[in-house]
C-alpha angles and dihedrals in degrees: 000000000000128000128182084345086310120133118219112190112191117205125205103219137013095293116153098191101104089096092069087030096063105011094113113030125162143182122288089219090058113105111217094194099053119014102048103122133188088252096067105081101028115098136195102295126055138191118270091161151001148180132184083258114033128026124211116205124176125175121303102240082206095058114120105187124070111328120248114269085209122065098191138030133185117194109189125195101225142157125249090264103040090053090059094050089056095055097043092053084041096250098119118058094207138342151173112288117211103205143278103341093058090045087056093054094048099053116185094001112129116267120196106212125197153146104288116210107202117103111228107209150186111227122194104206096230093193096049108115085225085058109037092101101088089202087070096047094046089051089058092048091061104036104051125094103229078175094055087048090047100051099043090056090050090039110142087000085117082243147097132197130179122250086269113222100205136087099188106039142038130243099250087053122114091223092053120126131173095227100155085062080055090046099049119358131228111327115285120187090182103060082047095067091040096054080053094047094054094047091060096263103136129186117241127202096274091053097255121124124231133193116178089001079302133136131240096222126148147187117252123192119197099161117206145060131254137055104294095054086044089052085053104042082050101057097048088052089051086047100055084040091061091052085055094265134142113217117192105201113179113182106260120193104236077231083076104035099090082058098056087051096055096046093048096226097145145080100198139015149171109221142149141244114200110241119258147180089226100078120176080013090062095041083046090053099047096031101023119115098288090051138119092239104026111151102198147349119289096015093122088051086053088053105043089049089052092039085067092034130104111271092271086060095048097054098048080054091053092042089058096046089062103045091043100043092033090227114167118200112209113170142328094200129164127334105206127178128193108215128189113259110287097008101144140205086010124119137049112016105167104204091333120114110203121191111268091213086072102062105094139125133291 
């Protein structure tokens, strides 16, 4: 449908996907194979400098939309820490806050809230030799307290959010279900210790338990730095010890954790998926067949089937992707941003994709 040379698109069911789906159109006239020039793809701002670890951009004298209300811009790669430290001495003009402890350091600056729409997760590394036993995994999935996690990462936001059981979809959509809680159920520590029981893994009087005079010891991954990530790493420590494991937990930079992923050389992490409007497509593209963490063959033709189906199909999709891949989500939670006094139309955006020549000063 087209009104006033505006394109309407209707979609049967609640599929997310027309952000993908239009993101880039162009003209019919235009001919790909001839008239693609340098220009298309370049923006307003362009590279006058960069580092391994910082990236200069100043206005692109070429560009032909709105001009930039910014002339220069420095980008830094910096830790966590080190980010707060910059801002705090004024040297960094806005930033990701982690959460309250940072709130409580920086006392009255302004701070921009809003939906985040990343998916923080547990991952059991399925093809992990430690883990290859699904009993265990199983036993972690039950026995660990997805809530505790939750609430000690909101704590003092002035705001609460459920363990969220979904991948592809948020809580206030119409297509959301919570289909960890129909996987697995409410946490149960004590059908994870019996799952362990019944695989041979027996408690000894220290609390560890021990199979063939070995061990049940695993790799945790929580990447980052500062006290928040610390607390966290922490609890779920505490956690797997409570079910008698052991949970060897060395500090990883965030910087590395993509890495660790790749090689495989974990049990159990905490990781993110960027949030997107694909659904089961994107699971299908990172876990299918080809992946680093498929389960099975044919999964990712299982997924890509579910990610065009009606919204039945797409949660059974859903539904496999996370039975199969033994992906636990655990919350999405709050983006904040701390800004410079009178740094305007920068922080949280959702799905939303703002001009950046709009972000300037008062």
């Amino acid at each position: 449908m087209v009104i006033n040379n505006e394109v309407i698109v209707k979609l049967k069911d609640g599929y997310g996907g027309q952000l993908p789906l239009f993101q880039r159109l162009i003209h019919p006239k235009t001919n790909l194979d001839t008239s693609v020039s340098p220009a298309l793809g370049a923006g307003p701002f362009e590279v006058i400098k960069h580092t391994s670890t910082s990236l200069e951009l100043a206005p692109n004298p070429k560009w032909w939309g709105k001009k930039p209300n910014l002339e220069h811009v420095s980008l830094k790669v910096l830790s966590h820490d080190q980010a707060l430290a910059e801002f705090l001495a004024g040297n960094l003009d806005a930033f990701d806050i982690a959460g309250r402890m940072d709130i409580r350091r920086l006392g009255n600056t302004n701070i921009e809230r809003g939906s985040r729409i990343d998916h923080t997760l547990l991952q059991l590394n399925h093809k992990s030799a430690r883990l290859a036993d699904e009993s265990i995994r199983s036993a972690i999935a039950h026995g660990i307290n997805r809530q505790e996690l939750v609430e000690y990462v909101l704590a003092d936001l002035s705001y609460e959010e459920k363990a969220v059981g979904s991948l592809t979809s948020y809580e206030y959509q119409s297509l959301y279900r919570d289909l960890i809680t129909d996987i697995i159920g409410e946490t149960n520590p004590q059908t994870a210790n019996e799952l362990l029981d019944n695989a041979g893994w027996r408690k000894w009087a220290d609390g560890i338990r021990v199979k063939d005079g070995n061990q049940l010891r695993l790799k945790l991954i929580v990447a980052g730095d500062g006290p928040l990530i610390t607390g966290l790493r922490n609890i779920l420590v505490q956690q797997l010890h409570n079910l008698g494991i052991i949970a060897d937990a060395p500090e990883i930079k965030r910087a590395e954790l993509s890495q660790v992923l790749a090689d495989g050389n974990f049990d159990i992490a905490i990781r993110e998926l960027a949030g997107t409007p694909q659904g089961c497509h994107y699971l299908a593209s990172w876990y299918g067949e080809n992946g680093l963490f498929s389960a099975s063959s044919g999964i990712d033709q299982q997924l890509l089937a579910a990610s065009v189906g009606k919204n039945s199909e797409v949660l059974a999709g859903e539904k496999l992707g996370l039975q199969q891949l033994w992906l636990l989500p655990i919350w999405n939670g709050l983006k904040l941003v701390a800004t410079a006094p009178g740094l305007v139309n920068i922080g949280p955006t959702g799905f939303a994709n703002p001009p950046k020549t709009e972000i300037g000063w008062k």
